[in-house]
C-alpha positions as CSV (number, residue, x, y, z in Angstrom):
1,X,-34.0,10.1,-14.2
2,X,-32.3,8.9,-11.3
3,X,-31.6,5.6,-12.5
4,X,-30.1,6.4,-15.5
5,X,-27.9,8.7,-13.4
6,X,-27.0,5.9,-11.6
7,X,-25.9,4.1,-14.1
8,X,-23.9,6.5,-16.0
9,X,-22.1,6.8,-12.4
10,X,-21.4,3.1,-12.6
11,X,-20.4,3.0,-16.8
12,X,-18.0,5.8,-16.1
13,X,-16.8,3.6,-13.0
14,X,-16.1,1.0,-15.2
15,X,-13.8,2.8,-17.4
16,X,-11.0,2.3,-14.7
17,X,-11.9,-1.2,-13.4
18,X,-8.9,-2.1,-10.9
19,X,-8.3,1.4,-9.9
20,X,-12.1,3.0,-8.2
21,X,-15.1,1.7,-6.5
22,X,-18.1,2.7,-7.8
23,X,-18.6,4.4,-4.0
24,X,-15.4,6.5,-4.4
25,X,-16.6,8.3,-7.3
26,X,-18.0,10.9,-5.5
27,X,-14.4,12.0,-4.5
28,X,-13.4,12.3,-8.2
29,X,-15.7,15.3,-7.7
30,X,-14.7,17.6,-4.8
31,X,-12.3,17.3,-1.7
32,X,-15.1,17.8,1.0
33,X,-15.2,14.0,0.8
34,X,-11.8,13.0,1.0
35,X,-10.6,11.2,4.4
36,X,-7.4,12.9,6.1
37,X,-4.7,10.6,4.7
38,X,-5.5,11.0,1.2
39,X,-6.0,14.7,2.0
40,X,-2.6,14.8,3.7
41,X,-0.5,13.0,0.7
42,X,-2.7,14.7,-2.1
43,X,-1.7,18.2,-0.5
44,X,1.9,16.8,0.0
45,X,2.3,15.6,-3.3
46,X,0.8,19.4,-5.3
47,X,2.9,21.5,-3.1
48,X,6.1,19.2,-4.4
49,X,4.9,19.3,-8.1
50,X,4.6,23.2,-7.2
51,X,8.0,23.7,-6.6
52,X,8.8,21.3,-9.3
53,X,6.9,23.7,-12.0
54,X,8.3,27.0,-10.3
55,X,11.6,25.6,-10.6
56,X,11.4,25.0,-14.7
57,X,9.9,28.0,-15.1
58,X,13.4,30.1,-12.8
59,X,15.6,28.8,-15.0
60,X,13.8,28.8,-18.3
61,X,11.8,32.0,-17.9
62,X,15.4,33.9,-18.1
63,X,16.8,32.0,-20.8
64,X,14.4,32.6,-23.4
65,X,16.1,36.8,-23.5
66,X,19.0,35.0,-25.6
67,X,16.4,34.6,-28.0
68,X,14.6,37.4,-27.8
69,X,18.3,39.5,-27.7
70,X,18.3,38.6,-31.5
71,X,15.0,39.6,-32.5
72,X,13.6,42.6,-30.6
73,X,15.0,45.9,-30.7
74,X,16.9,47.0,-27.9
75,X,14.3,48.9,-25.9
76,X,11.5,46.4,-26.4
77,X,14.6,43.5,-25.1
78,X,15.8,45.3,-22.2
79,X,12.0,45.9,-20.9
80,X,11.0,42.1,-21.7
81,X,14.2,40.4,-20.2
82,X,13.9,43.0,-17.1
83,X,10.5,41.4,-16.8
84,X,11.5,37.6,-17.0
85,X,14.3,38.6,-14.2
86,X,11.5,39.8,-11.8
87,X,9.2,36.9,-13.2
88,X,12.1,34.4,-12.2
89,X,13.1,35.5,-9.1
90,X,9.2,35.4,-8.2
91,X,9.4,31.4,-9.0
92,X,12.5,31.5,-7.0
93,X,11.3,32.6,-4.1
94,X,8.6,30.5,-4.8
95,X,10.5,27.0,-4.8
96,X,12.1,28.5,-1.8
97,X,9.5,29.0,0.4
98,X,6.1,26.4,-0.2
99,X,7.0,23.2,1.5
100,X,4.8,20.4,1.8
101,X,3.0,20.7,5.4
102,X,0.4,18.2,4.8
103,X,-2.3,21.2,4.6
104,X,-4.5,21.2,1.7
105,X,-5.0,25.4,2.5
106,X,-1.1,25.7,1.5
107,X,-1.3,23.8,-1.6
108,X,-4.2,25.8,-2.5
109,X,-2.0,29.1,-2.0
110,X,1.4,27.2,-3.8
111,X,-1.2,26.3,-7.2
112,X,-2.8,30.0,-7.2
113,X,0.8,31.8,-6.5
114,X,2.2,29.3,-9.4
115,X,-0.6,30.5,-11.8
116,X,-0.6,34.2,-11.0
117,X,3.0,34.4,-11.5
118,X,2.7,33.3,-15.0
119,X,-0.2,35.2,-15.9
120,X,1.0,38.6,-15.0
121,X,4.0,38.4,-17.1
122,X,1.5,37.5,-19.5
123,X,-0.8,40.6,-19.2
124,X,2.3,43.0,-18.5
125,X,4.5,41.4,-21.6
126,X,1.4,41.7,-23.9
127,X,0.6,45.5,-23.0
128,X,4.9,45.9,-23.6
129,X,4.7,44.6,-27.2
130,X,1.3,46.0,-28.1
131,X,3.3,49.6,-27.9
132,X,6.0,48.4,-30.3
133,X,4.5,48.1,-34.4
134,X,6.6,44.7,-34.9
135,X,7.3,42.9,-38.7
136,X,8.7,40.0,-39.6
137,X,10.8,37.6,-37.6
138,X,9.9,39.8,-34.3
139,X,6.1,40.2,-35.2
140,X,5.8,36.3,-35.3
141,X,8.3,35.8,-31.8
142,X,5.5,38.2,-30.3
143,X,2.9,36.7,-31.4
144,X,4.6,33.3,-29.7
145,X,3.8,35.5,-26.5
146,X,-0.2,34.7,-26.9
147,X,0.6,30.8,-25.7
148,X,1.8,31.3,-22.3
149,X,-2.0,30.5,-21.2
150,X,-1.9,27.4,-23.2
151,X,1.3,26.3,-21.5
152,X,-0.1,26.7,-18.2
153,X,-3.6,24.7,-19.0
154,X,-1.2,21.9,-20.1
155,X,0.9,22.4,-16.6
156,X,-2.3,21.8,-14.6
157,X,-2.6,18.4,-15.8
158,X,0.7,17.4,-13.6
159,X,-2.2,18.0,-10.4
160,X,-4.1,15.2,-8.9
161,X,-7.1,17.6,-8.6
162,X,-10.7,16.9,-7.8
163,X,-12.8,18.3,-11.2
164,X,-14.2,21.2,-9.0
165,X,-11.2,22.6,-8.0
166,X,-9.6,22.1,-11.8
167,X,-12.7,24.2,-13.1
168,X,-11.8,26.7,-10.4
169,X,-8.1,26.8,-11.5
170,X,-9.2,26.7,-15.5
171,X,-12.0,29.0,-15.3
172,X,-10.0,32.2,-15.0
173,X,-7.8,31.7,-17.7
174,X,-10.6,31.2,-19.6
175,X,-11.8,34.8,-18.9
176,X,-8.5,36.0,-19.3
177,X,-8.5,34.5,-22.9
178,X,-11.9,35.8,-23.6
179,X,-11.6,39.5,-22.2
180,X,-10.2,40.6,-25.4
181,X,-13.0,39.8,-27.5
182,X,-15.0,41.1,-25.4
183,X,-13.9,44.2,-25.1
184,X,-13.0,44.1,-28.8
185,X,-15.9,43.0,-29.9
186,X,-16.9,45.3,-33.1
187,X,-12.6,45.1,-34.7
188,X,-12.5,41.5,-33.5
189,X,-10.7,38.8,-36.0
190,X,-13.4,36.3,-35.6
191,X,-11.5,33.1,-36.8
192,X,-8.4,33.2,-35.4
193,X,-10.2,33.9,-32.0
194,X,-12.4,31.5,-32.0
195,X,-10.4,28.8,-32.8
196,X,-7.8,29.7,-30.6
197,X,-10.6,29.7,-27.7
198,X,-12.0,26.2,-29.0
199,X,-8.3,24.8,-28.8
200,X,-7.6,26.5,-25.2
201,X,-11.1,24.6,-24.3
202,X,-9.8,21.0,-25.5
203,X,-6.3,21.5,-23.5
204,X,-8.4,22.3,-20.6
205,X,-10.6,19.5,-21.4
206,X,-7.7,17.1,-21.5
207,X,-5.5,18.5,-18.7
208,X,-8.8,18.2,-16.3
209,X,-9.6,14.2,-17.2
210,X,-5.3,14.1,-17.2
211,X,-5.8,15.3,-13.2
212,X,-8.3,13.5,-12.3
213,X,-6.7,10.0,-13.8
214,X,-4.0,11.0,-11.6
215,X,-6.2,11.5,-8.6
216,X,-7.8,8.4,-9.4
217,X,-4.5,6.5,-9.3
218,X,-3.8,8.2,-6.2
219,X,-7.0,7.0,-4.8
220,X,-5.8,3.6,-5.0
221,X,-2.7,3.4,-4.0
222,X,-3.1,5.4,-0.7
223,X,-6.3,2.5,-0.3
224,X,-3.9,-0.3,-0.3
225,X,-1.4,1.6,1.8
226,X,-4.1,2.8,4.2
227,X,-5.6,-0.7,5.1
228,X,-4.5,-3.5,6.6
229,X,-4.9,-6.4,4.2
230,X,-5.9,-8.8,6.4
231,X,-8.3,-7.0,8.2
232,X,-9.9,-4.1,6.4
233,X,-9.3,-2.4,9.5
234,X,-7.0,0.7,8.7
235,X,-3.0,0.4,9.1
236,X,-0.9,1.2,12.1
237,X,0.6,4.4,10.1
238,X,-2.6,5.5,8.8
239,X,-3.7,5.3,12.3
240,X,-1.0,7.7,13.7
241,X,-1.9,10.2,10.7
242,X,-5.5,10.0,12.0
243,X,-4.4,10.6,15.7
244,X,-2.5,13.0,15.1
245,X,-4.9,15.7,13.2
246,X,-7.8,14.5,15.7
247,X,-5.5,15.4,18.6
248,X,-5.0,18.5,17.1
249,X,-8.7,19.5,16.1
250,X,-9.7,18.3,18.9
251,X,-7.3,21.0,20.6
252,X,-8.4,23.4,18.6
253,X,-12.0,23.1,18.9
254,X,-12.3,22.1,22.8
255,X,-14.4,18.6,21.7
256,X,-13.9,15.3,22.9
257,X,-11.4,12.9,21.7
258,X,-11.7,9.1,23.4
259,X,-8.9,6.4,22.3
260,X,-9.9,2.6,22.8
261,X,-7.1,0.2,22.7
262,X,-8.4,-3.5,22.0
263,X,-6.3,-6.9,22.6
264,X,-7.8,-9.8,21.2
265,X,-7.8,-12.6,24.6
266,X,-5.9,-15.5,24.4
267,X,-4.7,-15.1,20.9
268,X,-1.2,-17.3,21.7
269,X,-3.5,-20.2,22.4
270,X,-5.8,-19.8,19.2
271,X,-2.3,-20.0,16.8
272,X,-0.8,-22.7,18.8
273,X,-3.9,-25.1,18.6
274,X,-5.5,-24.3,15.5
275,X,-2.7,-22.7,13.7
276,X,-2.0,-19.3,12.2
277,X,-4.4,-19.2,9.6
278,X,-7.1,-19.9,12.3
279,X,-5.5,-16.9,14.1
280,X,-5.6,-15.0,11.0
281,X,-9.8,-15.6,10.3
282,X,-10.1,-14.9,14.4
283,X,-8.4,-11.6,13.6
284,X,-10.7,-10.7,10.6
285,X,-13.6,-11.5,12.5
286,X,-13.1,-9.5,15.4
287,X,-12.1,-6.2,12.5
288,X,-15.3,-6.7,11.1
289,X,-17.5,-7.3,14.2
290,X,-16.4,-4.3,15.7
291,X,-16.3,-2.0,12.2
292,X,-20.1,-3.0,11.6
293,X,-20.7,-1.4,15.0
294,X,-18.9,1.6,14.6
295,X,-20.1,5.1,13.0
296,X,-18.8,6.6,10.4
297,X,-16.7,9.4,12.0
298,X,-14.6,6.2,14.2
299,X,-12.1,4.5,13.0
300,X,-10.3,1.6,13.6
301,X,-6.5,0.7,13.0
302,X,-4.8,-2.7,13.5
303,X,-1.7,-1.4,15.9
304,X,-0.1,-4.8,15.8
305,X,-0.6,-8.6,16.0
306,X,-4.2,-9.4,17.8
307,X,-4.1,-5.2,18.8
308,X,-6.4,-2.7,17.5
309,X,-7.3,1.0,18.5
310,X,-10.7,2.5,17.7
311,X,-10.3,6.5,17.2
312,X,-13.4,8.6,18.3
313,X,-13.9,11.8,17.8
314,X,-16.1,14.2,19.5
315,X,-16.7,11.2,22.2
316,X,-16.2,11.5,25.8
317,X,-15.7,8.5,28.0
318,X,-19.1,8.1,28.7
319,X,-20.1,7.5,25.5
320,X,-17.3,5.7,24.4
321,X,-17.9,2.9,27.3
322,X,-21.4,2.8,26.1
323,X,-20.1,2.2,22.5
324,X,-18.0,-0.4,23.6
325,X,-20.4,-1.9,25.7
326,X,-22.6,-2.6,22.8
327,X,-19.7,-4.0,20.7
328,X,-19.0,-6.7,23.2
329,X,-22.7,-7.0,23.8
330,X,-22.7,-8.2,19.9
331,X,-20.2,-10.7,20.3
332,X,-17.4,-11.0,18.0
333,X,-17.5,-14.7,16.8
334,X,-16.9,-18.0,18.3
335,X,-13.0,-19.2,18.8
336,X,-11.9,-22.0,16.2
337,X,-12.7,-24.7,18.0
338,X,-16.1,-23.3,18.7
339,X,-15.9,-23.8,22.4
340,X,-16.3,-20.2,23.6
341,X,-16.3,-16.4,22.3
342,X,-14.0,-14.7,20.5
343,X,-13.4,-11.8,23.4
344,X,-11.2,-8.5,23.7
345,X,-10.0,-6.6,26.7
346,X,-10.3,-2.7,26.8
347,X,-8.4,0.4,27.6
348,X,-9.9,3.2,27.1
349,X,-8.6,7.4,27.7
350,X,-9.9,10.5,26.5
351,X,-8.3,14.0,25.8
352,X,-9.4,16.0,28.3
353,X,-10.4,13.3,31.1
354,X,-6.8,12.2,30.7
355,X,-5.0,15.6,30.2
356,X,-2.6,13.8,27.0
357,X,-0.4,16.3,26.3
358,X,0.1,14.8,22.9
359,X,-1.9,11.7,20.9
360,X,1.0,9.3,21.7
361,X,0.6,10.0,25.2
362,X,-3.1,9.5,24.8
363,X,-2.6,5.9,23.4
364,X,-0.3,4.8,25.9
365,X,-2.8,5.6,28.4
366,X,-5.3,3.2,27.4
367,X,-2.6,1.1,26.5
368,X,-1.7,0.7,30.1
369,X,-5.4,0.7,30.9
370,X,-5.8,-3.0,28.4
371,X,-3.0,-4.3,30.4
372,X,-5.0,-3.9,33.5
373,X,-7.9,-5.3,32.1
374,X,-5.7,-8.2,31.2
375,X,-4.6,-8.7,34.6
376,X,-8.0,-8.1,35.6
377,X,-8.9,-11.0,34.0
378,X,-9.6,-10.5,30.9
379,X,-13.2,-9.7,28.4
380,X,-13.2,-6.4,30.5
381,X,-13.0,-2.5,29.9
382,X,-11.4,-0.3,32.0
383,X,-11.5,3.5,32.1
384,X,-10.7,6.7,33.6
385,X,-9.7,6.1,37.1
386,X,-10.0,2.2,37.3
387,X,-13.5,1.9,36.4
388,X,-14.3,-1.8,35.1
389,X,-17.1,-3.1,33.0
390,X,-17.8,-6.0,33.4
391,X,-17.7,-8.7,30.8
392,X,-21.4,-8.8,29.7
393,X,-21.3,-12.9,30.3
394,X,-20.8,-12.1,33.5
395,X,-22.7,-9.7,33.9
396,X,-25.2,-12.1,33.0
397,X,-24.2,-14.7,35.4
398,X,-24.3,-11.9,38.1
399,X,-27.8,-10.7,38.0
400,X,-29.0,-14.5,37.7
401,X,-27.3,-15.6,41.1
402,X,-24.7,-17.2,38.9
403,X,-20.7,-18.0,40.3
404,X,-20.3,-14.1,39.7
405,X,-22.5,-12.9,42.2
406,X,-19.8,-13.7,45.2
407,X,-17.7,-11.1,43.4
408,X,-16.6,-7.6,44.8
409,X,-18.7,-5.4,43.5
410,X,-15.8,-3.1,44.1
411,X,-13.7,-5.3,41.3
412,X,-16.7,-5.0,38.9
413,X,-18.7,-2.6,38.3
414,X,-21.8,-2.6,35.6
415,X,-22.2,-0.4,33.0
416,X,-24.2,2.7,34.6
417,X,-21.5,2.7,37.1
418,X,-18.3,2.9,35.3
419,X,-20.4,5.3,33.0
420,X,-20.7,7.2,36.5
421,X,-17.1,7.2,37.6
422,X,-15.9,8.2,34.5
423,X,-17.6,11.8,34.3
C-alpha cells in the first residue's frame, strides 16, 4: 500500500514537471511545512488579493440597487439597497484597514472577514425576499440572489492556498448551501437542489486545484529567488528575512540564537591563479561541505563574494563552536591546484551572550569577530570574548610536538577551552 502511495505522490508530481520537486509536495498539502520566506510572501500576497476582492465588491455591491430600483417594489428596494450600503462600507473598511504584515495569522483574519461579509448579506438578503411573494421579472432577479455562494467559491481560486486550508475556507459554504435541505427536508424540490449542490461542488473542486496551481507556481519562483544559484546556499535577502523573524522568536521565547559568519581564506589568490571559474567550484564546494553538516533547523546564506553566514536557532555559543568545530574538522575540499585545504575563518555571536539589540547588530558582531580571525591568521574561530579555536591542522601539529607547540597557548586555545570561555 505504501508503494503505490508513493507513486501516485510522484505521478501527480509529474503533472507539473519544471515547477515542484517530488519532496515539496507535501507543502501542496498544509502550511505547517512551509519555510518563513515563502510563508512571509504567501501571506503578503492573500492579504493584497484581499483588499483587491473587497475593493470590487465596495464599488459593485452598491451598484447593483440601479438594477434592482427597476424591479423590486419600493419597500423590498429600500431594505435591499440599505443592506448593500452597510455591506459596502464593510469592504471599505476592509480594504482600508488589512495590510500585508508578512503574518500568515492576519491573512487568515483578511480571507475569513472577506468571506463573512459576503455571506451575511447572503443569509440577511434571502430572509428580506422570502417575506415578499415575488412574480415575474422580480421573482427571477431574486432568485439571482441564490448565487452569491457560487461567486465566492469562484473568488477563492484567486488564493495561493494549501488544500487544507481551501477545505477549511469551502467547507462552510458548503453547510451553508446544505442547511436548507436539511431543514426542509420533507417540502424539499429535490432536483433543482441537488444539482445546484453538485455544481457548487465542481466550482469548489476547480477553485481548490486553481489555488493550489497558484501555490505551486509560487513555490517556485520564491525557490529560485530564495537560493543562490551558484551555491545552493540561500540568498543574501532571504537570509535577512530569516534573521529577522529568528531574532524576533528568539526574543519572544527567551532561546538561543548563535550567528556564524564564514570568509572563505585566500579567495583573491584562488581567482587570480586558477581563474574565476576555479573560484566559482571553490565556492560551491565549501556551500555544500558545510550544508551536509548542518541540521535542518540551520541555515546558510551566501552574504557576498567568498562570505557566508550560518543561522542557528535555539544554539548557544557552545554549541555553535562545537558545530563548527566539526565542520572544519570535515574539511571542505582541496584548493585548485590541490596543494592545500580549502579553509574558512570564523566569527561567531549569539543573542543573549552578545546583548544584539537587533539581528543586524548581531551579524556585525561576528562580522568583526571573522576579521579578527583573519588577522589572527587565518583557518580559526573566534567567539565571545576573544576565544580562538584553533585550526584543527594545527591543532594536530600541536599535540604531536609539531612547529605549533612553541605557540602561546594564550593565542590558541583548543576546543574545550574556547567552549569554556564562551559560557
Amino acid at each position: 500500500m505504501g508503494r503505490i502511495a508513493h507513486r501516485v505522490w510522484i505521478h501527480l508530481a509529474g503533472l507539473m514537471p519544471g515547477e515542484i520537486q517530488s519532496s515539496e509536495m507535501i507543502w501542496l498539502l498544509s502550511p505547517r511545512c512551509h519555510f518563513s520566506p515563502l510563508t512571509r510572501r504567501r501571506a503578503s500576497m492573500i492579504v493584497n488579493r484581499v483588499r483587491l476582492f473587497a475593493f470590487l465588491f465596495a464599488v459593485l455591491t452598491p451598484l447593483w440597487s440601479l438594477v434592482d430600483y427597476f424591479v423590486f417594489p419600493f419597500p423590498l428596494w429600500f431594505a435591499l439597497a440599505a443592506l448593500r450600503l452597510v455591506t459596502s462600507g464593510a469592504f471599505a473598511a476592509l480594504v482600508l484597514y488589512a495590510s500585508p504584515s508578512g503574518s500568515l495569522a492576519a491573512a487568515y483574519r483578511a480571507m475569513i472577514l472577506l468571506f463573512i461579509i459576503p455571506t451575511a448579506f447572503f443569509v440577511v438578503s434571502h430572509e428580506t425576499l422570502a417575506a415578499y411573494e415575488l412574480t415575474g421579472l422580480s421573482a427571477a432577479m431574486g432568485a439571482g440572489y441564490a448565487f452569491l455562494p457560487f461567486v465566492l467559491l469562484a473568488g477563492l481560486s484567486i488564493f495561493p492556498l494549501t488544500l487544507a486550508e481551501s477545505l477549511v475556507m469551502v467547507s462552510p459554504m458548503l453547510v451553508m448551501q446544505a442547511m436548507p435541505g436539511l431543514l426542509h427536508w420533507n417540502t424539499l424540490d429535490w432536483a433543482p437542489f441537488v444539482g445546484a449542490f453538485w455544481l457548487l461542488l465542481i466550482i469548489s473542486a476547480v477553485a481548490i486545484l486553481a489555488g493550489l496551481s497558484q501555490l505551486t507556481f509560487m513555490m517556485a519562483m520564491v525557490r529560485q529567488a530564495i537560493r543562490d544559484p551558484l551555491t545552493g546556499a540561500y540568498s543574501r535577502r532571504c537570509g535577512e528575512e530569516v534573521m529577522e523573524v529568528q531574532f524576533a522568536q528568539a526574543g519572544r521565547t527567551r532561546s538561543s540564537l548563535a550567528v556564524a559568519f564564514l570568509d572563505l581564506d585566500d579567495f583573491k589568490s584562488i581567482n587570480d591563479r586558477h581563474g574565476h571559474e576555479a573560484g566559482d567550484q571553490a565556492l560551491a564546494g565549501v556551500a555544500v561541505a558545510v550544508m551536509a553538516e548542518l541540521r535542518r533547523s540551520d541555515i546558510l546564506c551566501r552574504w557576498g563574494g567568498e562570505e557566508f553566514i550560518i543561522v542557528m536557532p535555539n544554539t548557544d555559543l557552545a554549541l555553535a563552536t562545537r558545530a563548527l568545530h566539526r565542520i572544519r574538522s570535515q574539511g571542505l575540499g582541496l584548493r585548485p591546484d590541490g596543494n592545500g585545504p580549502l579553509t574558512v575563518s570564523i566569527g561567531i555571536a549569539e543573542k543573549w551572550a552578545d546583548d544584539a539589540s537587533d539581528w543586524n547588530a548581531l551579524v556585525d558582531i561576528a562580522d568583526r569577530r571573522m576579521y579578527r580571525a583573519k588577522a589572527g591568521g587565518r583557518n580559526r574561530t573566534i567567539g565571545h570574548g576573544g576565544a580562538r579555536e584553533e585550526s584543527p591542522q594545527g591543532e594536530a601539529r600541536r599535540r604531536t610536538g609539531g612547529p605549533s607547540a612553541a605557540r602561546s597557548p594564550r593565542m590558541e586555545m583548543d576546543v574545550a577551552d574556547c567552549v569554556g570561555s564562551s559560557q
